[in-house]
C-alpha positions in Angstrom: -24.0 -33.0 -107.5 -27.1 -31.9 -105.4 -26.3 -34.1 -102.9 -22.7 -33.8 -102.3 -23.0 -30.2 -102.4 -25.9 -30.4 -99.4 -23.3 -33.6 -97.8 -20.8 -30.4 -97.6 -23.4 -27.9 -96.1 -24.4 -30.6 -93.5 -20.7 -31.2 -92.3 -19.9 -27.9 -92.1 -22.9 -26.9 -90.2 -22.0 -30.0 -87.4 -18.2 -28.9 -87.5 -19.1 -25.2 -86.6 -21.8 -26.6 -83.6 -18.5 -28.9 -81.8 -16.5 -25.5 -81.9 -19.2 -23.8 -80.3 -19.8 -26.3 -77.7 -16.5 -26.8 -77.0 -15.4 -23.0 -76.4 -19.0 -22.9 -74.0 -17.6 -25.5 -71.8 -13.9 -23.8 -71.6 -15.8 -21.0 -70.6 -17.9 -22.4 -67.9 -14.7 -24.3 -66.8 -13.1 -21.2 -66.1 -15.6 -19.8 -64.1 -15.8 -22.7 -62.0 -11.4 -22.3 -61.9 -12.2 -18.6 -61.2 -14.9 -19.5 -58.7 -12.0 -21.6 -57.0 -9.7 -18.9 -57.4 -11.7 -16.6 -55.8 -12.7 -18.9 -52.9 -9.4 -19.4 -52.2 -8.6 -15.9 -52.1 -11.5 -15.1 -50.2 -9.9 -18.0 -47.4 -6.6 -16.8 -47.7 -7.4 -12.9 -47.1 -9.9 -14.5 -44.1 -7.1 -16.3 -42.6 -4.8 -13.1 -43.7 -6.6 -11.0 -41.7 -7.2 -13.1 -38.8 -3.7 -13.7 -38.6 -3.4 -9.6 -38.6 -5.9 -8.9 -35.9 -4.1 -11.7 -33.6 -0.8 -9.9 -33.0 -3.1 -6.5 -32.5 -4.0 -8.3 -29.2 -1.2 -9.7 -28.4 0.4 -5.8 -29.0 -2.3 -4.6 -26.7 -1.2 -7.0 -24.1 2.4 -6.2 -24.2 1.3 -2.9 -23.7 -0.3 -3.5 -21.0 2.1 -5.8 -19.0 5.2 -3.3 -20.2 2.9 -0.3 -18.4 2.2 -2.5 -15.6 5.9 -3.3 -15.4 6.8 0.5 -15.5 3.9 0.9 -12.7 5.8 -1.6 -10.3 8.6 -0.2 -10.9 7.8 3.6 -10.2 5.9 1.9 -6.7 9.3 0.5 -5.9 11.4 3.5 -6.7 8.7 5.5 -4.8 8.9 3.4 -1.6 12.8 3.2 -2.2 12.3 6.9 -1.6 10.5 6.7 1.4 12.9 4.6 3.2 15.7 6.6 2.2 14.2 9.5 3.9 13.2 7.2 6.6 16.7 6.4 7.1 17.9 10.0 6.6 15.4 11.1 9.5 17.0 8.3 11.7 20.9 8.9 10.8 19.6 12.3 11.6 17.8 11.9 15.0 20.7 9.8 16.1 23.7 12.4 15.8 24.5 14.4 18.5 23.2 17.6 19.5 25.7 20.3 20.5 25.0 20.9 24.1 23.2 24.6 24.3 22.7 24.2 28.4 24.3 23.2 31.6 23.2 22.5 35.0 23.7 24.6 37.9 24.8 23.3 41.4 21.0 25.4 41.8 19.6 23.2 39.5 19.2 26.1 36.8 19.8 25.5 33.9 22.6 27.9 32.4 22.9 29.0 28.8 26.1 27.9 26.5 27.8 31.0 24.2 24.7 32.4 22.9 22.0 30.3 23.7 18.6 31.6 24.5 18.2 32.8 27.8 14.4 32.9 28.9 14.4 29.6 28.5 12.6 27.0 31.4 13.1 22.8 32.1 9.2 21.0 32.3 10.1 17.6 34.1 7.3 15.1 35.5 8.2 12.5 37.9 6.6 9.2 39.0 5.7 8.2 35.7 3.9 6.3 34.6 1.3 5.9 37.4 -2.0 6.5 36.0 -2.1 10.0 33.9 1.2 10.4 32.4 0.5 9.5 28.5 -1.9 12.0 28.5 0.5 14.6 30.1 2.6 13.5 27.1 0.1 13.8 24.3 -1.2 17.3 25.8 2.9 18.4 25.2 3.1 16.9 22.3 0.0 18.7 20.8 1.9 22.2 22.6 5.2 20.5 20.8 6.4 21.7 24.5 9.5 19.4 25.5 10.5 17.6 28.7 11.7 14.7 30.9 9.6 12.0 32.0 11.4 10.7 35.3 9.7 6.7 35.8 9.4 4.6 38.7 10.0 0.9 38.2 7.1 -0.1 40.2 5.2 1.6 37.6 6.7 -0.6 34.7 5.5 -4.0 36.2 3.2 -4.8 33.4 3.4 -5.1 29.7 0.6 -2.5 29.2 2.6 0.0 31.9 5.7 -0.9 29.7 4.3 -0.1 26.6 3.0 3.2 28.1 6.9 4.4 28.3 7.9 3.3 25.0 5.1 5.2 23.2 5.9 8.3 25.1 9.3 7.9 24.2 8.4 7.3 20.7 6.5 10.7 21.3 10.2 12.3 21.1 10.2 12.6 25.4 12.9 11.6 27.1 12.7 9.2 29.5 14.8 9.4 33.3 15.9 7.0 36.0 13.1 8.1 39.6 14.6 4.7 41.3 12.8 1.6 41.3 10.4 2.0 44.2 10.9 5.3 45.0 12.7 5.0 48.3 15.0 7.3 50.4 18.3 6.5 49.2 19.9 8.3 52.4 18.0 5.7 54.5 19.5 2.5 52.2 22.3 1.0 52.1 25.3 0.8 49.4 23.3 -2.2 47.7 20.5 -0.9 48.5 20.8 2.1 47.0 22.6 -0.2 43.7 19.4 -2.2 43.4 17.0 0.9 42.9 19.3 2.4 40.4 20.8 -0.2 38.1 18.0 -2.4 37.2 15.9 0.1 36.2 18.5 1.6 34.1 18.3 -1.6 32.6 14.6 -2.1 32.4 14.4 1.1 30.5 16.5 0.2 28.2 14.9 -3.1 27.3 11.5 -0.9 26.8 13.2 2.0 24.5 16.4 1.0 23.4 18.1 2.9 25.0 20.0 3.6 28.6 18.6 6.8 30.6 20.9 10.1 30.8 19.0 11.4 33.7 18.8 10.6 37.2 16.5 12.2 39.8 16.4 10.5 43.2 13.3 10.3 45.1 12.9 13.3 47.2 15.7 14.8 45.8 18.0 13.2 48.7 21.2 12.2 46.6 24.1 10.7 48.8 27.6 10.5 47.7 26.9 6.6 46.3 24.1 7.3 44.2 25.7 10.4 42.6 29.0 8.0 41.6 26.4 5.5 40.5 24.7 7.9 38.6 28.2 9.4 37.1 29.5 6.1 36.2 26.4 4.8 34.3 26.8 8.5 32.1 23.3 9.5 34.0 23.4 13.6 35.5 21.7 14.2 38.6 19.5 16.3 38.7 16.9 18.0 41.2 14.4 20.9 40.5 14.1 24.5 41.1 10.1 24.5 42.4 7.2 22.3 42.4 4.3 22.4 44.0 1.4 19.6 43.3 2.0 17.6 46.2 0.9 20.3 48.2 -2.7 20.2 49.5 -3.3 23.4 48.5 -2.2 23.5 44.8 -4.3 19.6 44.2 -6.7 21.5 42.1 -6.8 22.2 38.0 -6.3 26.1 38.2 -4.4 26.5 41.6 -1.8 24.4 40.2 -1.8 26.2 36.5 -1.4 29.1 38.6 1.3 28.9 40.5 3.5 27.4 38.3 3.0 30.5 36.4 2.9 33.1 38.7 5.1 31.9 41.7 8.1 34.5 42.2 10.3 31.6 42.0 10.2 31.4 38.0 13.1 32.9 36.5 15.7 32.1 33.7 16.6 28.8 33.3 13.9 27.2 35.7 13.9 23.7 36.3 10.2 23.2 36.6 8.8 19.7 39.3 5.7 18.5 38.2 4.2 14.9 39.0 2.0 12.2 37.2 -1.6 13.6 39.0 -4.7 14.3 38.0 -4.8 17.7 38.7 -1.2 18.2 37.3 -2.5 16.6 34.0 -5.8 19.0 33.7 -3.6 22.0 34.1 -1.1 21.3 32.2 -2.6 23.2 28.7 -2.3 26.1 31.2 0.6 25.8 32.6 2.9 25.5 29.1 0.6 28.7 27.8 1.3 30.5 30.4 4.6 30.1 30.6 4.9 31.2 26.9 3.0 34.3 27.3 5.5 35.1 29.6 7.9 34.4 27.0 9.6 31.5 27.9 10.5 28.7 25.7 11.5 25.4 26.7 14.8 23.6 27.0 14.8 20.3 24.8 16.4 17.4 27.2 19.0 16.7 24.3 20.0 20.5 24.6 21.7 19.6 27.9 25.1 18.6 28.2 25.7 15.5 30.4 28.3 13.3 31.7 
């Protein structure tokens, strides 16, 4: 009886030891499964957030492509502008000016309805020998208008060329002085033709542009060179005073002087002046003085021609 009884005890005490075992290893099992688990997760929420910081930069650089896009496009709206105001200044510059002045059979120049009357013409003539683009600049820098009268003799080069189109691109006007500057009473018909015409058209092959203005050398017009001059739309035109070929006057301040102070200024002046040295050196003078006599100056455009 004993025995069976300690048989009993013995199984019983073996059975229990399997359980516990058995729920031990379940246990470690799931650890390992949680382990897993957890690893996995761990991979997942790596890869989850790597996959969530890549679009970040890929935002970024959309960003920055859609400003740079926006940046292009303001630069292209912004030089859009420009050439549109470009364009206006042109369309502008190229309508016509209602004529404010007429010339005289004197030379004057006359005012138009109400017009400004104190009002005097600056013109230089054989341009452009040696000093004339200075003469333009020191008007420019006056903003003091006039009428550059050129020589073809003086436009033989590309550099002498050049010279007339950036005074004309200086807002001066550019007139027809003959090709050589001969006497046209002592030429003949063709003669006369050939120192007109061709220069006409050299001018316009420098500046675009066919002269309005025709001064012959001297100031000896004949009766073919004014219908020449009518029928290419060019007014003749002479002068009311000059002075700087004179002997006397070939210095800085005689010349500033009497183009200032000579009795001969009046209303409407049509002022000779010529591409020389001394011209050029009193030429701050001469526009200053003029205006502290109050007189403005006629703009070229102004002037009604043919």
């Amino acid at each position: 009886m004993k025995k069976t009884i300690s048989l009993l005890i013995l199984i019983f005490v073996l059975t229990a030891c399997g359980q516990n075992q058995t729920t031990s290893g379940n246990t470690n099992g799931d650890q390992d499964k949680n382990k897993v688990q957890e690893s996995t997760q761990d991979n997942n929420t790596s890869s989850s957030n790597q996959e969530s910081e890549e679009p970040k930069d890929n935002e970024g650089q959309t960003e920055e492509a859609s400003s740079n896009e926006e940046s292009i496009e303001e630069d292209n709206d912004n030089e859009t502008k420009a050439e549109k105001i470009e364009e206006e200044k042109e369309e502008t510059s190229k309508e016509p000016v209602e004529p404010k002045y007429e010339l005289t059979k004197n030379w004057d120049l006359k005012p138009i309805g109400d017009a400004e009357e104190k009002v005097v013409l600056l013109t230089i003539d054989d341009a452009p020998d040696k000093h004339a683009l200075d003469m333009a600049k020191t008007l420019k820098e006056l903003d003091a208008p006039a009428i550059f009268f050129v020589n073809g003799h003086f436009m033989d080069t590309e550099e002498e060329k050049n010279t007339v189109k950036k005074i004309h691109e200086m807002g001066f006007a550019i007139g027809n002085h003959t090709m050589d500057h001969k006497n046209l009473r002592n030429l003949s018909k063709e003669e006369q033709k050939a120192q007109i015409l061709p220069l006409s058209d050299l001018i316009e092959e420098v500046i675009g542009t066919r002269p309005i203005f025709f001064r012959a050398p001297h100031g000896a017009n004949t009766d073919y060179s004014t219908q020449t001059s009518l029928d290419e739309d060019m007014l003749v035109m002479n002068w009311t005073y000059g002075y700087d070929w004179n002997q006397e006057y070939m210095t800085e301040e005689a010349i500033a002087d009497i183009m200032v102070n000579t009795n001969l200024l009046h209303n409407g002046a049509n002022l000779l002046m010529h591409d020389r040295e001394w011209t050029a050196k009193g030429l701050d003078d001469i526009v200053k003085g003029l205006r502290d006599k109050g007189y403005s100056f006629v703009r070229p455009e102004e002037i009604k021609t043919p």
